[in-house]
C-alpha positions in Angstrom: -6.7 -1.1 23.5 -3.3 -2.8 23.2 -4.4 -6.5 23.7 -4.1 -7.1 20.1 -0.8 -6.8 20.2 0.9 -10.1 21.4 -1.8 -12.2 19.4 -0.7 -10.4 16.1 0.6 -13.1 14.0 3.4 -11.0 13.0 4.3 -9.2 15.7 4.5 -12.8 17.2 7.1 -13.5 14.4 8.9 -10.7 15.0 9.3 -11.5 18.0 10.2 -14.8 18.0 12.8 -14.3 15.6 14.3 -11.1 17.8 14.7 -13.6 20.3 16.5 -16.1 18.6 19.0 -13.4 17.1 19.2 -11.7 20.4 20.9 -15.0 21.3 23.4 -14.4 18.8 24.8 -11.0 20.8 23.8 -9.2 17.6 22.4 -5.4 17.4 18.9 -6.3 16.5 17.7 -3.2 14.8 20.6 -3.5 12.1 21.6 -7.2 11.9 18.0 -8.4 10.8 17.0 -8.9 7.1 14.0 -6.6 7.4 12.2 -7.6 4.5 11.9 -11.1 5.2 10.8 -10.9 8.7 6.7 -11.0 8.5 4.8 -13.4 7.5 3.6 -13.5 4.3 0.3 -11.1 2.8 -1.8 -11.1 0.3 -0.6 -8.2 -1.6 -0.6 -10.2 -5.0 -0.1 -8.1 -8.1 1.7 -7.7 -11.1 5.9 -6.8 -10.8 4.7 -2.9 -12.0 2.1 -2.9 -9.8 2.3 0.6 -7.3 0.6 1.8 -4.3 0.5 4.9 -1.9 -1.6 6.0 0.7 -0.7 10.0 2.0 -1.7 10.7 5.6 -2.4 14.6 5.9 -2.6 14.9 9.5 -4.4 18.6 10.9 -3.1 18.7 14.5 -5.0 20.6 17.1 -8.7 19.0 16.2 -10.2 20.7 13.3 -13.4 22.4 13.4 -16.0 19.9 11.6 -19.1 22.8 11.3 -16.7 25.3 9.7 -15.1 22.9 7.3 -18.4 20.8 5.6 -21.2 23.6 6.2 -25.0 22.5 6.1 -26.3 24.5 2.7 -30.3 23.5 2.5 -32.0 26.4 4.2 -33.2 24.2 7.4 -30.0 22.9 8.7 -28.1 25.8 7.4 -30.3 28.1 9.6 -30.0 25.7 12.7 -25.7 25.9 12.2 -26.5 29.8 11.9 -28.2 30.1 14.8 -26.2 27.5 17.1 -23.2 29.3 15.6 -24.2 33.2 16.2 -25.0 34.1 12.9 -27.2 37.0 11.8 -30.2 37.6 10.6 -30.9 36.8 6.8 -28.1 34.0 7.3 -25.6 36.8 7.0 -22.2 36.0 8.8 -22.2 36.7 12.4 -20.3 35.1 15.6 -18.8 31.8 14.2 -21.0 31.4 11.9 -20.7 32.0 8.2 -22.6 33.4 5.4 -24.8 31.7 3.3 -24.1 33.3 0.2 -20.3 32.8 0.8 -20.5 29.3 0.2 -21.9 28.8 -3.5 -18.7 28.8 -5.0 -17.9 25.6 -3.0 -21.5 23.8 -3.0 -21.1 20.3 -3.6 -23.4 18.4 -5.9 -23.2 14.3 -4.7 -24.0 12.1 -7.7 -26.1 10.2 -4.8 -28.6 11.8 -2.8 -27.8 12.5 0.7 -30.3 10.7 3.7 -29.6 11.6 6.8 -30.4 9.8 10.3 -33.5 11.7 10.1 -34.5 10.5 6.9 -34.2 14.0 5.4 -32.9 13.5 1.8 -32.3 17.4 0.4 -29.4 17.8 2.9 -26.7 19.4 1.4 -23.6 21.1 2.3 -21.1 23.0 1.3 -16.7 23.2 2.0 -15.1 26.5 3.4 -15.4 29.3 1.2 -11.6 29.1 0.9 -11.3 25.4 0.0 -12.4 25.2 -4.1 -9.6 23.1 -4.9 -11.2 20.6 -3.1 -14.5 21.5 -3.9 -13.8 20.9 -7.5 -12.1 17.9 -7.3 -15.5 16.2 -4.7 -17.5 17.6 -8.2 -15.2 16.1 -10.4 -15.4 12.4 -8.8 -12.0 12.9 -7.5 -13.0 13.2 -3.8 -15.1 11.8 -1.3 -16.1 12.7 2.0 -16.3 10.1 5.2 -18.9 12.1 7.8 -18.9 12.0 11.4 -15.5 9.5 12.0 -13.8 9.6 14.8 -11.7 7.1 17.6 -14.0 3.8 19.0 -13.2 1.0 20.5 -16.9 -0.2 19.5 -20.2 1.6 18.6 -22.1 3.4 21.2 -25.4 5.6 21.7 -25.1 8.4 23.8 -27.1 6.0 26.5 -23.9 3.5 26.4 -22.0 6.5 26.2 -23.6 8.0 29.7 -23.5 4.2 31.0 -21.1 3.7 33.8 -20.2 0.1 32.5 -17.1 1.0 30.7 -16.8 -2.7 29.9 -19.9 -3.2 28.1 -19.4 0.2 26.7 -15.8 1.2 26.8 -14.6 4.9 25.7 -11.7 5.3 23.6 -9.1 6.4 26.6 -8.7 10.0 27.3 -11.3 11.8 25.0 -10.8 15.1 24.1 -6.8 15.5 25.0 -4.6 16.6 21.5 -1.5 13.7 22.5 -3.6 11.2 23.6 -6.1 11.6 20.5 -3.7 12.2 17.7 -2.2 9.1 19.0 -5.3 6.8 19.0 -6.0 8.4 15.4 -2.6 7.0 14.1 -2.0 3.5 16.1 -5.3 2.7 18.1 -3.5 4.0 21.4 -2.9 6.6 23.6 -0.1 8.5 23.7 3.5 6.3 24.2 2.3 3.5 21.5 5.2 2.5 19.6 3.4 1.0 16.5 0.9 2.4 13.9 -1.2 1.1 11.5 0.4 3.0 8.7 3.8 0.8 10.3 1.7 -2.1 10.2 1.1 -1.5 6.5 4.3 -1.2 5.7 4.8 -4.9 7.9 2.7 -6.6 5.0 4.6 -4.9 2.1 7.5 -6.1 3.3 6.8 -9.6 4.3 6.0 -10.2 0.8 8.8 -8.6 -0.4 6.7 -5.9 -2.8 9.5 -3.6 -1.9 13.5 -4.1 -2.1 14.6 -2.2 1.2 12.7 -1.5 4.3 14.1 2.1 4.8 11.6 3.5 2.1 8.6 2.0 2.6 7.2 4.5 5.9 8.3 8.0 4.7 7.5 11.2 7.0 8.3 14.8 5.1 6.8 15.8 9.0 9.2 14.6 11.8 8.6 11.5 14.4 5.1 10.1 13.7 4.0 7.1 15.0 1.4 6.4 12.5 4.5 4.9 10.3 5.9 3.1 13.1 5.6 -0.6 12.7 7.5 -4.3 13.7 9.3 -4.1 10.3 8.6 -1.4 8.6 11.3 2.0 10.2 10.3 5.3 9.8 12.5 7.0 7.5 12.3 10.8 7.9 13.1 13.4 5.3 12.9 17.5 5.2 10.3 18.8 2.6 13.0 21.1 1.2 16.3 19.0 0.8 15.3 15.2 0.9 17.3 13.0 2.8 18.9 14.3 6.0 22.6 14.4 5.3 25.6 13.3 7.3 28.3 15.8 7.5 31.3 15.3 7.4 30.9 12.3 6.0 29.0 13.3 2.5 31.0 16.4 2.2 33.2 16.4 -1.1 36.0 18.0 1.1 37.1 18.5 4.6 39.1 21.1 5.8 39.7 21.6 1.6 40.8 18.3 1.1 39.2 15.7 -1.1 41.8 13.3 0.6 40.4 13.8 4.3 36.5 13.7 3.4 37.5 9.9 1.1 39.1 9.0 4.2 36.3 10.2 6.9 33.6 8.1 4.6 36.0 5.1 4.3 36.3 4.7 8.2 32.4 5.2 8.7 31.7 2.0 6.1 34.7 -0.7 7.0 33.9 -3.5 9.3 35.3 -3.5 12.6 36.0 -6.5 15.1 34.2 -4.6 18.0 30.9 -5.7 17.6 29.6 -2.0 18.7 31.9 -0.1 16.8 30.6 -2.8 13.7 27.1 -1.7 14.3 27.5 2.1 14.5 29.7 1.7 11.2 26.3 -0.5 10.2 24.1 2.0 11.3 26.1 4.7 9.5 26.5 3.0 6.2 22.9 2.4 6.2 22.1 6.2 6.3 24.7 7.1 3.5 23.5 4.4 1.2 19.7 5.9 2.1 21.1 9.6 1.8 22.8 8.5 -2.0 19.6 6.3 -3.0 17.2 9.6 -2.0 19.7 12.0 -3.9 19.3 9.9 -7.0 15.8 9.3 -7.2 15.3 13.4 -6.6 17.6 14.1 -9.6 14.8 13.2 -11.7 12.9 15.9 -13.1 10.2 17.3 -10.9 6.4 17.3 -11.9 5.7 20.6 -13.7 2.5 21.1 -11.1 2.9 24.3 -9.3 3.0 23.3 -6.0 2.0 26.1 -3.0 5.2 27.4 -1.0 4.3 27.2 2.3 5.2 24.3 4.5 2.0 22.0 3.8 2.5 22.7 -0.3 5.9 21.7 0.2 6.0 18.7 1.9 3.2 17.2 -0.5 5.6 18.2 -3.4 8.8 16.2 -1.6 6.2 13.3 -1.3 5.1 13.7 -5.4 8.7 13.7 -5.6 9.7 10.8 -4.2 7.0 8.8 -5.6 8.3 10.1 -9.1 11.4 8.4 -8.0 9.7 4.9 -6.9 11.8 2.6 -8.8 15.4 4.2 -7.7 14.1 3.1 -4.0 12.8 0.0 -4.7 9.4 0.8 -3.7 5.8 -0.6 -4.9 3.9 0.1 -1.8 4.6 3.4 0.3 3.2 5.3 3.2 4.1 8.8 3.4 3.3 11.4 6.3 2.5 15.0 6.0 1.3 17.6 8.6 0.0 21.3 9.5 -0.3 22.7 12.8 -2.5 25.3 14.0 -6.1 24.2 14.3 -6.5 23.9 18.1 -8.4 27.3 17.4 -10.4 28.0 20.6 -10.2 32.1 20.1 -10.1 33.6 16.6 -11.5 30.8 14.5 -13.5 33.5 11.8 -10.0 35.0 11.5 -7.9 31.9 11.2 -9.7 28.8 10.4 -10.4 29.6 6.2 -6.6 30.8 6.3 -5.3 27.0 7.4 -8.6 25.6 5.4 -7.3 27.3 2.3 -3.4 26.3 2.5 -5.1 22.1 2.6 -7.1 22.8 0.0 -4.1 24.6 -2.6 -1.8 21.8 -1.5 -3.5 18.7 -1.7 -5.6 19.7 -5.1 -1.7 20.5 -6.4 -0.9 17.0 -4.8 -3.5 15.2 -6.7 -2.9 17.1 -10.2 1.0 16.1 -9.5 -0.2 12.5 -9.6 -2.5 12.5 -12.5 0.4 14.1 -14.4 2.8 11.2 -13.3 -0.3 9.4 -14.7 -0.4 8.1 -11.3 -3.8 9.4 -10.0 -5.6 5.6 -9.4 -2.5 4.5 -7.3 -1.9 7.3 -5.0 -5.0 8.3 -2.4 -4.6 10.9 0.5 -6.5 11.4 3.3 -7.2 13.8 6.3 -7.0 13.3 9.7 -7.1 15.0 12.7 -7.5 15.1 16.8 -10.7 15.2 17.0 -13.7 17.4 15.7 -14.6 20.5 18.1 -18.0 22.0 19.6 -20.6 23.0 17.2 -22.0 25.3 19.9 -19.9 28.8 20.0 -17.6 29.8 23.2 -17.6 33.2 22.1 -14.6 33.3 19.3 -14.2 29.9 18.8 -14.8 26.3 19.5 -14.0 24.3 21.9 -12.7 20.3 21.9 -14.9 17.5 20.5 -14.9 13.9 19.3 -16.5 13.2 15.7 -15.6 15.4 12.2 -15.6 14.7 8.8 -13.0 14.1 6.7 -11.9 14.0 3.0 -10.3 11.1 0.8 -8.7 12.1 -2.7 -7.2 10.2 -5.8 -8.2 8.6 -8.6 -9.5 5.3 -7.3 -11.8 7.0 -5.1 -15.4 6.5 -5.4 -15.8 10.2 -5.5 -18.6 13.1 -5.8 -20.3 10.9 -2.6 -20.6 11.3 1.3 -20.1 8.2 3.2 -21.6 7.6 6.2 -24.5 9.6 7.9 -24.9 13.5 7.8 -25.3 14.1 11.2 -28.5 16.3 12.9 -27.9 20.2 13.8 -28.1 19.5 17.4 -26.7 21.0 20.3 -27.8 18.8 23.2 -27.6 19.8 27.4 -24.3 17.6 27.8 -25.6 16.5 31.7 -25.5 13.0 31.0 -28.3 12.8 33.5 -30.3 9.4 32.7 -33.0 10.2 30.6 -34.3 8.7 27.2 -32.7 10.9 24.4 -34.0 11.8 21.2 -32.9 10.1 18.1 -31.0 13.8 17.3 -29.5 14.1 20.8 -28.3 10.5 20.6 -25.5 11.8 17.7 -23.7 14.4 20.1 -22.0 14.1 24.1 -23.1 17.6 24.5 -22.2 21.1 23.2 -22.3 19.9 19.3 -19.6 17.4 20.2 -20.4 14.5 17.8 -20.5 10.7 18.8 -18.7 9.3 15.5 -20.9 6.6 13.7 -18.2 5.5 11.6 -14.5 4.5 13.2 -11.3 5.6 12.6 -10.9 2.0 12.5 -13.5 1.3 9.7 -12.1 4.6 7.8 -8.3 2.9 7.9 -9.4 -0.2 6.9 -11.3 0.7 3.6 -7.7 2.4 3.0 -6.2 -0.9 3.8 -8.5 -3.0 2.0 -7.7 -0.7 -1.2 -3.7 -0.7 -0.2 -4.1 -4.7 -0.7 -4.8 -5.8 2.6 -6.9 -9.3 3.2 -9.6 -9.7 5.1 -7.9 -12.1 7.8 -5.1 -9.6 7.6 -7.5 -6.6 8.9 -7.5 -7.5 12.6 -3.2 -7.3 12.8 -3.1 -4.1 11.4 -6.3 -2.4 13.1 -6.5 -3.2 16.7 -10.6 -3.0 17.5 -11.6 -3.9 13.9 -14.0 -7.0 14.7 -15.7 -4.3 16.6 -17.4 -3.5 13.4 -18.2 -6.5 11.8 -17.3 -7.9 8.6 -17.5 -7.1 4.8 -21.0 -9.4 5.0 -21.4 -8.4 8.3 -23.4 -5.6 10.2 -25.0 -3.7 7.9 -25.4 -0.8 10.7 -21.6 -0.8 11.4 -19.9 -2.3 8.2 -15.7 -2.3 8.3 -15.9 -1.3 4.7 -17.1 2.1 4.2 -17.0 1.5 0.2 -15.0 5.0 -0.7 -12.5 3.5 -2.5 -12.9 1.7 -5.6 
């Protein structure tokens, strides 16, 4: 999975020009012009050109068959009955009820075909999400079914196969690290890059933004999704902004004005130790980044009512911040935002519309913060998670899977459509004994669990493409990409899944 990595052309650049200042005796991380160390991309636009892609991350592996529920009759009564539901497709076990889920049918401009050739499939979100319901009906939304972590397409035969060079797995399936991981930088868990980092790489090779520091911004802690050669994390709290110094950003120390001039004074000047230098460097760095992040949140906030909890907030810190573009020196951005709590093996009926709910409220405020900035067609957010979970029932909950669906809002979205293929209701034995499997059964690894037909890969690139990556670009930013053939390429497996305008 990592053997892209020393045959990236820039990483290869980064490299080689680490080495040559490493020679120097100079502290790498703070001596290098970071915006000029890629090599150039094709992000060609004009000077007011802006672009943002917003990673909401669900950690804990959402449940796919609670989130997008089957709402024709047939498949709806299949999910019922997998799920424990009762009679008359009331509610019952994990299953819920038909009737609750009319407020939140959605109507696809394009007829949905499934696998199975049935075209009057048609599903419905959470009862609690019609935020997002109304923005899929709007044209604002799209949803990408069944993605999920591949290092190439498989069948559930190649899946069985005990060749795991002609038909490799993505490393450690179902495990929450190791798969949140993969989902962010095409890795397992300890990879120090991500292809939201890798973005950022490009943005700044061709100089689109002024400073490196605010091109990867997490409102969510560490995340190695923004994690790239060039491109440094900067992390901020979804209350306050930027992470302040003390005592050096103090207006007084110990009540004097005198002592806090002279505290921030001895933090910037150079120094002949070359360590001291750097820390002062390093310092510096973070009070200029603190003052820059001040400013641009001085501007007036969108009037959009965002929700209070910790999701609602960190989307409004990110609205925020992309209200204050131009006092960063930003055209391209990659922001990360997160919620906890999905990993909902027990008391999914009682928690699962709660979480579902709080996504919906924050990223419909998110998305009428940016049409108000009249920024809707420039900023696109998008869901991701662990993995999907069991369709089948463990008794109050579900249980880890593989596949799920996923949602992709903004402006420039080629909304009101599903992308992909709808997956069969199918709960299949899970033996893996060799047998020939039906068409159905070769869509799940057992228990529900779904074998994605469309990769994260592919998913992130159709993102990247829209972000202004080229298509010789692709393969540096997304490890297993020419997995999946090209834009002209396999029509079964094509990179570009066509969600984005």
């Amino acid at each position: 999975m990592n053997s892209h990595d020393l045959h990236n052309p820039q990483r290869r650049a980064f490299l080689r020009r680490s080495g040559q200042l490493a020679l120097t005796g100079t502290a790498l991380p703070f001596a290098l012009n970071l915006a000029a160390m890629g090599e150039a991309a094709a992000f060609n636009a004009p000077g007011n050109d802006y672009k943002a892609l917003v990673c909401v991350f669900l950690f804990g592996g959402n449940d796919y068959a609670n989130t997008l529920i089957p709402y024709d009759d047939a498949n709806y009564n299949l999910y019922s009955t997998i799920r424990g539901g009762g009679s008359g497709q009331t509610a019952g076990g994990i299953a819920l009820a038909k009737s609750a889920l009319t407020p939140t049918l959605l109507s696809p401009s394009v007829a949905l075909t499934d696998s199975q050739g049935q075209t009057t499939r048609q599903f419905a979100l959470n009862p609690a999400m019609t935020g997002l319901a109304g923005l899929f009906n709007s044209g604002k939304m799209a949803v990408q079914l069944n993605v999920g972590p591949l290092v190439k397409p498989l069948t559930r035969t190649q899946y069985n196969s005990s060749d795991r060079v002609t038909n490799p797995r993505p490393p450690q399936l179902f495990s929450h690290n190791d798969q949140q991981s993969i989902w962010q930088s095409s890795s397992p868990e300890g990879s120090t890059v991500g292809w939201g980092g890798n973005l950022g790489d490009l943005a700044l090779s061709n100089s689109l933004n002024s400073t490196s520091v605010f091109t990867a911004i997490s409102v969510s802690g560490n995340a190695v999704f923004l994690s790239g050669d060039t491109a440094l994390q900067y992390q901020v709290s979804s209350t306050n902004g930027a992470i302040k110094i003390r005592p050096a950003t103090n207006s007084t120390v110990y009540g004097s004005a005198a002592v806090a001039t002279a505290i921030n004074n001895m933090l910037r000047e150079n120094r002949a130790h070359k360590l001291e230098n750097e820390y002062n460097a390093v310092t510096k760095r973070a009070l200029d980044a603190e003052a820059a992040v001040t400013t641009a949140l001085a501007l007036a906030e969108p009037s959009t009512v965002f929700p209070t909890d910790s999701l609602g907030q960190q989307l409004k810190m990110v609205a925020r911040l992309i209200k204050g573009r131009s006092q960063l020196g930003a055209r391209r951005q990659v922001f990360f935002v997160s919620m906890g709590g999905f990993d909902l093996h027990d008391n999914l009926i009682r928690d699962h519309g709660g979480l579902l709910g709080r996504v919906s409220a924050a990223m419909t405020a998110f998305y009428n913060a940016t049409d108000e900035m009249g920024l809707a067609n420039q900023v696109t957010a998008f869901t991701a998670s662990d993995f999907g979970r069991t369709l089948a029932s463990n008794g109050d909950g579900s249980d880890h899977g593989w596949g799920s669906h996923h949602f992709v809002v903004g402006g420039a979205v080629n909304g009101k459509r599903f992308y992909g293929e709808a997956p069969p209701i199918n709960v299949t034995d899970g033996t893996g004994s060799p047998r020939v499997y039906s068409a159905a059964e070769q869509w799940h690894v057992g228990q529900g669990r779904l074998l994605p037909r469309t990769s994260v890969d592919q998913y992130a690139a159709t993102l990247a493409k829209w972000f202004g990556v080229t298509d010789a670009e692709m393969p540096g930013v997304l490890a297993n990409i020419n997995n999946f053939g090209t834009p002209a390429g396999r029509a079964d497996y094509p990179w570009d899944m066509e969600f984005m305008a």
